[in-house]
C-alpha positions in Angstrom: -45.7 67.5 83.7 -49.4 67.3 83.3 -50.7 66.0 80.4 -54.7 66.5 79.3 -55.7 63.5 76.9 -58.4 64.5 74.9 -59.6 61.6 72.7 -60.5 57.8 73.0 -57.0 55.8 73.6 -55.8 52.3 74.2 -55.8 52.0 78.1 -52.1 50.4 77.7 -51.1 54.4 77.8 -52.4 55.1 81.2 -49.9 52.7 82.5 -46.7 54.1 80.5 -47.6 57.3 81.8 -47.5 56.4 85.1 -44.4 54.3 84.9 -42.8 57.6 83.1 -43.8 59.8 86.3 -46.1 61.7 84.0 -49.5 63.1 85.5 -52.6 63.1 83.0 -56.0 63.3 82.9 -58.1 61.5 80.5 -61.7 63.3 79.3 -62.1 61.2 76.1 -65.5 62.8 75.3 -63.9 66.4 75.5 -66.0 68.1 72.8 -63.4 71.5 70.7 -65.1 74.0 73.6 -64.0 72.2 76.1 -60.3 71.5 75.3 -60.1 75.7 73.9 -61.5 76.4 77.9 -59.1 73.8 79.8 -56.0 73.8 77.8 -54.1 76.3 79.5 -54.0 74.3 82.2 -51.8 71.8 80.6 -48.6 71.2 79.4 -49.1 67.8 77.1 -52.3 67.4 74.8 -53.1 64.0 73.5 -55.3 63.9 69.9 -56.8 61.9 67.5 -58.4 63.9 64.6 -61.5 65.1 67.4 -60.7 68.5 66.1 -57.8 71.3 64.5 -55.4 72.3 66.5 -55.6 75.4 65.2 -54.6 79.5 65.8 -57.6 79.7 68.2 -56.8 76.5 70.0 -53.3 77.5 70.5 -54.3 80.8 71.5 -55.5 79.4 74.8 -52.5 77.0 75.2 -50.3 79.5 77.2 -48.5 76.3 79.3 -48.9 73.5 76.0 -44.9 72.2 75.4 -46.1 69.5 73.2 -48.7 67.8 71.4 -48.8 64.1 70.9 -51.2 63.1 67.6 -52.0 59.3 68.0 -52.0 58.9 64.4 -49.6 59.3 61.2 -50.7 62.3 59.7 -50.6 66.0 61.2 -53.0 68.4 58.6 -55.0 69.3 61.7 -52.2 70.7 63.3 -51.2 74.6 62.5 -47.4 73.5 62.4 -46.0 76.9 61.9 -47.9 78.5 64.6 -46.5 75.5 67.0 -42.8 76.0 65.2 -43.6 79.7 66.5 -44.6 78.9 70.1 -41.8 76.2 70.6 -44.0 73.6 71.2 -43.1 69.9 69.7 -45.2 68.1 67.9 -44.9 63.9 67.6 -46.7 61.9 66.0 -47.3 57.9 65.3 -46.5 57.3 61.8 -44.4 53.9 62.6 -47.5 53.0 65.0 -49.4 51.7 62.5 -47.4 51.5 59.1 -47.7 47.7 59.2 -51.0 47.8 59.6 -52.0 50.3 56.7 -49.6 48.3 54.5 -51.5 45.3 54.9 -54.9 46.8 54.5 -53.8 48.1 51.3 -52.4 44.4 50.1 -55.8 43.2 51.8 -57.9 45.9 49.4 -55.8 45.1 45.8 -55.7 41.3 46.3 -60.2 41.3 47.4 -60.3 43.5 43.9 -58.3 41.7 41.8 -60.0 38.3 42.6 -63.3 40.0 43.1 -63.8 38.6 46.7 -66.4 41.5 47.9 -68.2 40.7 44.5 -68.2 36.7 44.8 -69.0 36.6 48.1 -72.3 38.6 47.9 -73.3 36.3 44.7 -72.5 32.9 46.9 -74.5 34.1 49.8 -77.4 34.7 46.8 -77.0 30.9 45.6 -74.9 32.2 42.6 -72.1 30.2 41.7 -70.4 32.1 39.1 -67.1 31.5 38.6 -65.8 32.8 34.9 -67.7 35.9 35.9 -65.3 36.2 38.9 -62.3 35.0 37.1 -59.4 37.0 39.2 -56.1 39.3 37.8 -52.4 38.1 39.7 -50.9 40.9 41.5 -47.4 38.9 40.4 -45.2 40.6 38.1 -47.1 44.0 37.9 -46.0 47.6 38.3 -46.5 49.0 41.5 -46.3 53.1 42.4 -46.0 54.2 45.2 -46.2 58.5 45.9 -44.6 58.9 49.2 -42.1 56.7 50.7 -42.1 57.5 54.1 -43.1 54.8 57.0 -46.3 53.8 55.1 -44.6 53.8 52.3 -41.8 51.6 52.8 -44.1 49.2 54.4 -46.5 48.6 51.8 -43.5 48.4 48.9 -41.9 45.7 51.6 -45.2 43.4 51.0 -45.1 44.4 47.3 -42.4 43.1 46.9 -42.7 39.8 48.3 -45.7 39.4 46.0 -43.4 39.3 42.9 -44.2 43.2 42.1 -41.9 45.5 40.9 -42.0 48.6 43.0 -41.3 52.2 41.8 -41.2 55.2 44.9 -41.3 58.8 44.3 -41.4 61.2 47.3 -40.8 64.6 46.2 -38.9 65.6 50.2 -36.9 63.0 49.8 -32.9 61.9 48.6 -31.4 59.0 47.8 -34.6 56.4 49.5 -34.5 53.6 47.3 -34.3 50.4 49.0 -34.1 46.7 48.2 -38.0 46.9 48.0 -37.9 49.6 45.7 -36.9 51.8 43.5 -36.6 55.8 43.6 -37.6 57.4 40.3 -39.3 60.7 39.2 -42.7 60.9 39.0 -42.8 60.6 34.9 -41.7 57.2 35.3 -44.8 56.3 37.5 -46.8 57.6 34.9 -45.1 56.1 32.4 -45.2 52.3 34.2 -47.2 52.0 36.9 -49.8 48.9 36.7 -50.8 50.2 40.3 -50.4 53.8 42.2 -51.0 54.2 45.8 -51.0 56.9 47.4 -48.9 57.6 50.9 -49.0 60.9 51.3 -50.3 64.1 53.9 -52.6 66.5 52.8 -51.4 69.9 52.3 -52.6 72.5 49.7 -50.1 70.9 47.2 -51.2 67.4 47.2 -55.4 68.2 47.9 -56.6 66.9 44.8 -53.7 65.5 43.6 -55.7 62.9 41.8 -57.6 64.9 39.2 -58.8 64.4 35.7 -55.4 65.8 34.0 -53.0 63.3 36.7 -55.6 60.3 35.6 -54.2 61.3 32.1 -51.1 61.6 32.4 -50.7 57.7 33.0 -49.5 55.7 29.6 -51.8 52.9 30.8 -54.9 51.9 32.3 -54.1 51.3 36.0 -55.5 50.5 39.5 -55.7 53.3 42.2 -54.8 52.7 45.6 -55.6 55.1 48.3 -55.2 55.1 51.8 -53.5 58.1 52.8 -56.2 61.5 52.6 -59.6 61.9 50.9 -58.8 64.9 49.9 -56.0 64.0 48.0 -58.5 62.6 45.3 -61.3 63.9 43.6 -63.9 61.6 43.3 -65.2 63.2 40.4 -62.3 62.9 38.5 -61.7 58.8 39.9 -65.6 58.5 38.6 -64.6 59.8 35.4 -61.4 57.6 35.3 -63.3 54.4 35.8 -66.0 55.5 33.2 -63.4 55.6 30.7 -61.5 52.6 31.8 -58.5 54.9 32.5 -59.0 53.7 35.9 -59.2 50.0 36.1 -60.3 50.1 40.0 -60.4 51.5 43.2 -59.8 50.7 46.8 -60.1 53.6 48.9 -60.0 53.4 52.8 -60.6 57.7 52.7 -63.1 59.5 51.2 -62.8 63.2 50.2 -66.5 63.6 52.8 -66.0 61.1 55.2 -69.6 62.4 56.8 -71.5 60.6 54.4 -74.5 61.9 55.9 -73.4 65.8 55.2 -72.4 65.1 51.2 -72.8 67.7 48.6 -74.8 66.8 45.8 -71.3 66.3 43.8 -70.0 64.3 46.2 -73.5 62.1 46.7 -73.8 61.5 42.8 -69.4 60.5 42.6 -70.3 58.7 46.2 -73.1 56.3 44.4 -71.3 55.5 41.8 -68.8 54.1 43.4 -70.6 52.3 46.1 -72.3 50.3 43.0 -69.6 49.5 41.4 -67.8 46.1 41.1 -64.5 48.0 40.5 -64.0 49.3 43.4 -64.0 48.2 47.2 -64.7 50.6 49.9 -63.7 50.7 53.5 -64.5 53.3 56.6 -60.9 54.3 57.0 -59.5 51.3 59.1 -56.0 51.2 57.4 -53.7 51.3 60.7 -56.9 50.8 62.7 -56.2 47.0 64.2 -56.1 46.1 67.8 -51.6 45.7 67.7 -51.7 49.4 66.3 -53.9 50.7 68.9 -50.8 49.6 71.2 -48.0 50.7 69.4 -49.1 53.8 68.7 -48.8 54.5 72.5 -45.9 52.9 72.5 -44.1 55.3 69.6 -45.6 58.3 71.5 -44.1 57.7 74.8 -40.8 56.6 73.2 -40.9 60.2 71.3 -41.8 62.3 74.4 -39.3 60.1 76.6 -36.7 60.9 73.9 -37.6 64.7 73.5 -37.5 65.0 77.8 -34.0 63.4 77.5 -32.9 65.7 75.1 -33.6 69.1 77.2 -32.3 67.5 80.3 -28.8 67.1 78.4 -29.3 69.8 76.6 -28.6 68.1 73.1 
């Protein structure tokens, strides 16, 4: 099986490759042209988020029998064109869900005690402390949207800070847990001191978060997100927070992430933010930690390993 790895990965997977009898090659600076000219000459692609594996990428990938995303989420990939062409798609959702759970507890505890904002007065000789007079995550009202391997790992740290934790996931049955509870959306709206968002984008969540979500909440609240941009609109989060609907922000995704190719919309929603006290900002490094870049080759080998095993025994 020969396997064509087309993005920067953790060198630990050249190794399990080997070990699994598995040939490769590795061209980490492959640009979209490249892979749509080469691919047919595999049977394994390797992928970060370089580019969409899309209808014209598959067109060319005449030998491809799986794809491999080294990340959780899989909106690049054309899933019902692979479904079509029988090829498997894996990806690394449990390679990093400890990771993005503790980015987003790393996020709502710097807001809450205003860490970003204290530490840039200290280091200006200002020693204000009632002005950075912190909020306790214990005993609040966390929501959670999605309850899948992020999910469960962010309401398992939740939990252990005294919070209690509701989970709605709309694909889901019977997923409540001792670290939280499953209930319908309504009652997320109704209670949540906190919502953070764990979910892929597809047409249906892409901005989820708008101005009529924002209020639908009973309550002011806090927004967490580190699952897609796209899956707020930072319009709508800008008017939130102007009207104190929105308490705060910590958002590891942007709905742009080229911050050097915004609209003017996204520039004007983009500024506020980034001046604001409320909300803490970071370039999309939830799951992005030196043990994740590891086990995300580990989960992937374990999947293929498993999905070979299968068609031997024909299972």
């Amino acid at each position: 099986m020969k396997i064509l790895i087309a993005d920067s990965m953790h060198p630990s997977i050249f190794g399990m490759f080997t070990d699994a009898g598995w040939s490769y090659d590795y061209f980490p600076s492959y640009r979209r042209e490249d892979i749509l000219r080469e691919l047919r000459n595999y049977e394994g692609l390797v992928i970060r988020s370089k580019t969409a594996v899309d209808a014209e990428i598959l067109s060319e990938a005449s030998m491809l029998r799986f794809i491999a995303r080294a990340g959780a989420g899989l909106d690049l990939i054309d899933l019902e064109m692979t479904k079509k062409m029988g090829i498997e798609v894996f990806h690394a959702g449990e390679g990093n869900r400890d990771a993005v759970a503790e980015q987003a507890l790393g996020m709502l505890l710097a807001l809450f005690n205003n860490i970003v904002k204290a530490d840039g007065e200290v280091r200006q000789g200002i020693w204000d402390r009632e002005g950075n007079r912190g909020v306790e995550l214990m005993g609040k009202t966390v929501g959670l949207i999605g309850y899948g391997n992020n999910g469960g790992a962010t309401a398992r740290r939740m939990s252990g800070f005294g919070c209690r934790v509701l989970a709605y996931d709309k694909y889901r049955d019977h997923y409540g847990d001792e670290f939280a509870e499953e209930v319908p959306l309504k009652e997320i709206t109704a209670q949540a001191d906190i919502l953070s968002l764990h979910i892929p984008l597809t047409a249906e969540t892409r901005n989820l978060v708008n101005e009529a979500f924002i209020e639908s909440f009973e309550k002011p609240f806090y927004l967490l997100n580190l699952s897609r941009g796209e899956t707020v609109s930072l319009a709508s989060l800008v008017k939130g927070l102007e009207s104190g609907k929105i308490k705060g922000a910590c958002l590891d995704v942007l709905e742009n992430e080229k911050l050097g190719k915004l609209s003017f919309a996204q520039q004007e929603a983009f500024d506020y933010l980034r001046a604001s006290n409320k909300v803490v900002l970071t370039p999309h490094i939830g799951g992005w930690t030196h043990e994740s870049y590891v086990r995300i080759n580990e989960v992937l080998v374990a999947q293929i390993k498993g999905w070979l095993t299968r068609l031997e025994y024909g299972v």
